[in-house]
C-alpha positions in Angstrom: 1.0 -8.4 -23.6 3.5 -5.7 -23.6 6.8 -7.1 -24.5 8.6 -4.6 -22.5 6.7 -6.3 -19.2 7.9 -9.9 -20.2 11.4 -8.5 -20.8 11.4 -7.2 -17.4 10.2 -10.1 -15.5 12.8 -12.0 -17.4 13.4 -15.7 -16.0 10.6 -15.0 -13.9 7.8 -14.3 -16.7 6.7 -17.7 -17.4 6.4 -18.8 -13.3 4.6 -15.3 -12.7 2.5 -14.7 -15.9 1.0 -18.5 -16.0 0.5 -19.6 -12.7 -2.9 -20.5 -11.5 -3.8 -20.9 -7.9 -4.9 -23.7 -6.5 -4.9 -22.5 -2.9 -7.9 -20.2 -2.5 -10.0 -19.8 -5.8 -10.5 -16.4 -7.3 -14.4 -17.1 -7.6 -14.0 -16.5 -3.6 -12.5 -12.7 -4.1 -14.2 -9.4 -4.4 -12.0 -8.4 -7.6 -10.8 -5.1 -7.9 -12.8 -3.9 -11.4 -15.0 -1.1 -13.0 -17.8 -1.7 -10.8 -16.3 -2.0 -7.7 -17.6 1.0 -6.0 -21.1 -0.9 -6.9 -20.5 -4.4 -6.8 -18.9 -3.9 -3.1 -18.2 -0.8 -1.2 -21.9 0.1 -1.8 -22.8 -2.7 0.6 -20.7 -1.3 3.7 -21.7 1.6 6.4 -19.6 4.2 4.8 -21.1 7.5 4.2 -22.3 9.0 1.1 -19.3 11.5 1.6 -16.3 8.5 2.2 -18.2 6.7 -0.8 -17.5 10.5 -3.2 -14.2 10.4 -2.0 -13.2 6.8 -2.8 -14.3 7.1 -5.9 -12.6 10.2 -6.5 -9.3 8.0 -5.8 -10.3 5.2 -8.2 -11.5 7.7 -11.0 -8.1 9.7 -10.9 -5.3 9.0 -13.2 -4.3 6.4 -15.7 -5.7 3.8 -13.9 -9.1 5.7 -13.8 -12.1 3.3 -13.6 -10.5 0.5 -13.7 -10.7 -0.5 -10.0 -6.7 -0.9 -9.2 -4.7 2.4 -8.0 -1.3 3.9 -8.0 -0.1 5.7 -5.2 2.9 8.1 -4.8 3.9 8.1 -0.8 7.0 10.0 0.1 6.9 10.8 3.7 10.2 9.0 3.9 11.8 12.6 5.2 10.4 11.9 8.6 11.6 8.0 9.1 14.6 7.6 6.7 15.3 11.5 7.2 15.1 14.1 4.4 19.1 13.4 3.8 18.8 9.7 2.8 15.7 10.4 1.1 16.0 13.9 -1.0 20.2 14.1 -1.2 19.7 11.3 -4.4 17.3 14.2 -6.1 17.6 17.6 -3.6 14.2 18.7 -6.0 11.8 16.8 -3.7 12.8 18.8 -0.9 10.2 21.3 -2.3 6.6 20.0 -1.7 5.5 21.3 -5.3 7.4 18.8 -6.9 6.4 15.6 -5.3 3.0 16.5 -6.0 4.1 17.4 -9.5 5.4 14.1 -9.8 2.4 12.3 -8.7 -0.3 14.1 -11.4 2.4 13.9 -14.5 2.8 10.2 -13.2 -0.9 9.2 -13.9 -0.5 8.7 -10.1 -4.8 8.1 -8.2 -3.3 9.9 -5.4 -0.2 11.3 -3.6 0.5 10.3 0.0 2.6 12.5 2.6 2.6 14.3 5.6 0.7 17.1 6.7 3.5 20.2 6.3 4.1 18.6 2.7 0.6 18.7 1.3 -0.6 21.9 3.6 2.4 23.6 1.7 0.7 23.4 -1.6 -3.1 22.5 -1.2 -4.2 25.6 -2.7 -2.6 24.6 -5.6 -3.0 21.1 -6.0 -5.9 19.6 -3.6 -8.4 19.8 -6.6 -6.2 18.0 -8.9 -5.5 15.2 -7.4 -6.4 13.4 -4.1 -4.6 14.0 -1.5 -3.5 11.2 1.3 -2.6 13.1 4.2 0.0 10.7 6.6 -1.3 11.4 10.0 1.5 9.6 12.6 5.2 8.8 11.6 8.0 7.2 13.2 11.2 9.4 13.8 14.1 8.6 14.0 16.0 12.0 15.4 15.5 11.4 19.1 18.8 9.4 20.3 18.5 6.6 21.2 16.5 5.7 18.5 13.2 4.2 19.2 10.4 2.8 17.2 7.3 4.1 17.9 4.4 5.6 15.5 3.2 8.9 16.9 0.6 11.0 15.9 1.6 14.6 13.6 -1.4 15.6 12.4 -5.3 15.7 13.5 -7.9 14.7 11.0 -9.9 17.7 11.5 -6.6 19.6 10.2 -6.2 17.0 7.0 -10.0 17.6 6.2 -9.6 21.7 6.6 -6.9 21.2 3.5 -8.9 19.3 1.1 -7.4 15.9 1.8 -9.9 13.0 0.1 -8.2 10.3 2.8 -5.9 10.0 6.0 -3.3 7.5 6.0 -1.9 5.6 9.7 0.9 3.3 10.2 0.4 0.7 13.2 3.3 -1.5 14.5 1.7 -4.9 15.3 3.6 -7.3 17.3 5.3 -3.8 18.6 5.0 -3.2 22.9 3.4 0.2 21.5 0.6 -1.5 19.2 -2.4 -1.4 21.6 -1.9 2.0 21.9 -1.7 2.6 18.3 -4.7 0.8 17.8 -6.6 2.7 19.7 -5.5 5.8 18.6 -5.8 4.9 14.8 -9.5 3.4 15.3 -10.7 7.2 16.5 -9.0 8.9 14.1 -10.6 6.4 11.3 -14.1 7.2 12.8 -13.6 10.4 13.1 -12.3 10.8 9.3 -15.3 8.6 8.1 -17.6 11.2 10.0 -15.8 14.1 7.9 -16.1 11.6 4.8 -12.6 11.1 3.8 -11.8 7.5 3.0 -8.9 5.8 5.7 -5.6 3.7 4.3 -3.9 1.7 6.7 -0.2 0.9 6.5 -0.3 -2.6 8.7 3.6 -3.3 9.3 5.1 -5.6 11.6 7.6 -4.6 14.1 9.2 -7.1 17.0 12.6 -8.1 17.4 10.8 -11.3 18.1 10.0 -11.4 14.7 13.8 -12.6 13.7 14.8 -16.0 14.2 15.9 -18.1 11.5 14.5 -15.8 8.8 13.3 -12.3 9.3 9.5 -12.9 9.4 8.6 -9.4 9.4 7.1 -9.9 6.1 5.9 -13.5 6.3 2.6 -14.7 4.8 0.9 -15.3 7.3 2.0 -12.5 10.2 1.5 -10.0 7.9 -2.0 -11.5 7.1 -3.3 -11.7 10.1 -1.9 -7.8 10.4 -4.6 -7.1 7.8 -7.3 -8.7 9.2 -6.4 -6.6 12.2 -6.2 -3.3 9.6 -9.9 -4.0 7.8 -11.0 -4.7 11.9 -10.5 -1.0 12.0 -12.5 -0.2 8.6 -9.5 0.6 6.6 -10.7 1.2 3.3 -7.7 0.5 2.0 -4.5 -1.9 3.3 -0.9 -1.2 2.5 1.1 -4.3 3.1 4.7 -5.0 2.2 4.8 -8.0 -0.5 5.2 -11.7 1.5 8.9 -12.6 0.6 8.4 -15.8 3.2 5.5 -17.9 5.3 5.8 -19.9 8.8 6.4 -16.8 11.2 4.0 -18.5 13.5 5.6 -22.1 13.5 9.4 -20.2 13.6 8.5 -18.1 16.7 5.9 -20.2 18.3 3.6 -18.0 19.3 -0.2 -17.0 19.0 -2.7 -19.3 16.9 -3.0 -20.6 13.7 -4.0 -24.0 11.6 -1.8 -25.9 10.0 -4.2 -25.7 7.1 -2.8 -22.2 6.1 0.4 -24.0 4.8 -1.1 -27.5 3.8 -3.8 -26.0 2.1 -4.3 -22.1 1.9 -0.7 -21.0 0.9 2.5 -22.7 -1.3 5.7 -21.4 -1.7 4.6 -19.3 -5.1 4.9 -15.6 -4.3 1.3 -15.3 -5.8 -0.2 -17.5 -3.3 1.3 -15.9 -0.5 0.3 -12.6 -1.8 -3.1 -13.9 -2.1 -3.3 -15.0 1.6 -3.2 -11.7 2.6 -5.9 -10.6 0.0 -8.1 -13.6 1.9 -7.4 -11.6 4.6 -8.8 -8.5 3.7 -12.1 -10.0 4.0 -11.4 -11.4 0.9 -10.9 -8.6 -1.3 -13.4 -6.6 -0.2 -11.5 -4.1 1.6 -8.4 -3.4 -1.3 -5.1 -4.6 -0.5 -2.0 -2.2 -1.9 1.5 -3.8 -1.9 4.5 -1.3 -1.1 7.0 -0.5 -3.4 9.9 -0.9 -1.3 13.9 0.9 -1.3 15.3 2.0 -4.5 18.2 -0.8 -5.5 19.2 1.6 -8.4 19.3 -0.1 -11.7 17.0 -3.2 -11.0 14.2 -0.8 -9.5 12.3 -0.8 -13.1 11.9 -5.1 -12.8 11.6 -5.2 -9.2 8.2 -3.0 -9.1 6.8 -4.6 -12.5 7.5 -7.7 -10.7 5.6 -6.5 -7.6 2.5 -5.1 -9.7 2.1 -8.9 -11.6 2.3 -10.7 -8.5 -0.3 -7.8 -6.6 -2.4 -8.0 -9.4 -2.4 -11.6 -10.4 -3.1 -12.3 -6.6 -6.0 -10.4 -6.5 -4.4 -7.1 -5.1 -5.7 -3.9 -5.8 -2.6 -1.9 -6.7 1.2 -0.9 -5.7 1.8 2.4 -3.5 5.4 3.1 -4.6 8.0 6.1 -3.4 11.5 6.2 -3.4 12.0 4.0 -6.4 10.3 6.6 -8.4 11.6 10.3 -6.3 15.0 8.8 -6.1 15.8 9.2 -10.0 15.3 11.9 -12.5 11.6 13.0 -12.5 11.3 11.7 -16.2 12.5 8.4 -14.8 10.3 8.4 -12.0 7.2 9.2 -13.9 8.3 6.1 -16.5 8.8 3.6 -13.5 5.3 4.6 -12.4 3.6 4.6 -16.0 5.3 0.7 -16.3 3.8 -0.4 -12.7 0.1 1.0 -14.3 1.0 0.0 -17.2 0.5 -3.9 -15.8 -2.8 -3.0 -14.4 -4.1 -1.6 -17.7 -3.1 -4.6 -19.8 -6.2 -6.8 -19.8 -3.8 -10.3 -20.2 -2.2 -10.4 -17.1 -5.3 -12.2 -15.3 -5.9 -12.9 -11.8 -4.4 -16.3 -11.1 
């Protein structure tokens, strides 16, 4: 094992690196692996065209054939606004460069909005998959609101080259059913043109906040992705579980106590793994977001994600403003150390 990856997890290393689960066994996962365009997707209804396209995404970059991906999203301009997102590195505010970032990172893809690929697809569509982010949530209208609205058509993401759409849906939000809707015909549409779909299945309810802020608990966020591969996602993007019991805290909907007694501990691999399971488990790949860039802990923070994605059963990290926010030379080292965990054959799934 790379030293550099035990140095980073520090105190962690041992708790993360030699756990085993005892919740839901990984003989009951479809592993992410070299033959998991065979082994699995081959059995769904996906087209011949969405099957070309997914496996352009798992055959690009460092992490080429090996069934795990790393994704570069920075649409972060629209929600977080260019300003808190570009001001730390005014480069990215050119579209050239965040794509530039993704290939000389070993990145399987870049994700962002439809004015930052269209501005450069004649240059860069054929060398590296494009994820074209079809609804957004801004934040410039006053009072702010939080709603996901549509930017793009998939027709338009398909006319510049893009090898999958990308949708956010708030669930738990007042705005969800209609976001659902909306999301399922542009996934069926997009798998009639043959691109491949990626769901980002976020939570989003004040509701959600009661003694904890449950917004990323085990078990709401997993029943978010069964909800996501409901709507044939190909792939899930999910924020990492930092808690469990969002159900029992806000005492709502319905669940079994035999998610906590016997499906999930406390171990941040187990919850992780939960919402793997819930991905029909595994065989729809489940990618852990990155999250804000903390400055000088970002480097152990998203090594620390990738072990616990990976060990859990995940299928990769999709990680932004932790690598855009520095130097490019730093960003493309952050995101050559998250693959770098995926390519080294000792950190096993738990």
């Amino acid at each position: 094992m790379s030293q550099s990856i035990t140095e980073l997890l520090g105190e962690d290393a041992d708790r993360l690196l030699s756990h085993q689960c005892q919740t839901i066994p990984q003989e009951h996962l479809h592993i992410p692996g070299p033959d998991f365009m065979e082994r699995v997707v081959i059995d769904s209804d996906r087209n011949q065209r969405v099957v070309n396209n997914l496996a352009r995404l798992f055959g690009h970059g460092r992490l080429a054939g090996t069934g795990y991906v790393s994704i570069l999203p920075v649409d972060q301009g629209i929600e977080h606004s260019a300003g808190a997102s570009f001001a730390p590195n005014p480069e990215y505010f050119d579209p050239a460069n965040i794509v530039r970032l993704a290939i000389e990172g070993g990145c399987n893809a870049v994700a962002s909005t439809i004015g930052v690929l269209g501005a450069v697809s004649r240059r860069y569509a054929h060398r590296i998959p494009f994820l074209v982010k079809i609804n957004h949530n801004e934040l410039l209208s006053y009072p702010n609101s939080y709603d996901q609205v549509m930017f793009a058509s998939v027709d338009r993401a398909f006319d510049l080259g893009a090898a999958a759409v990308g949708a956010t849906i708030y669930f738990g939000s007042p705005e969800s059913r209609r976001q659902i809707v909306e999301v399922a015909e542009a996934f069926e549409r997009a798998h009639e043109l043959g691109m491949a779909t990626v769901l980002w299945c976020y939570l989003r309810n004040p509701g959600f906040k009661t003694d904890q802020d449950y917004h990323a608990s085990a078990d709401l966020t997993g029943q978010a992705n069964h909800l996501g591969v409901t709507l044939q996602a190909d792939i899930i993007k999910q924020k990492l579980p930092t808690n469990n019991g969002g159900y029992v805290a806000i005492q709502f909907g319905k669940t079994s106590s035999l998610v906590y007694k016997k499906l999930t501990t406390d171990h941040p691999i187990d919850l992780c793994r939960y919402q793997v399971a819930n991905c029909y488990m595994g065989r729809v790949g489940m990618i852990n977001s990155g999250g804000a860039s903390s400055g000088a802990s970002d480097l152990a923070d998203a090594v620390k994600t990738a072990v616990i994605n990976k060990r859990a059963g995940g299928t990769g990290l999709i990680s932004g403003r932790k690598a855009f926010q520095r130097p490019m030379t730093e960003g493309i080292e952050l995101l050559n150390q998250i693959q770098n965990v995926y390519l080294d054959s000792s950190i096993t799934i738990a």
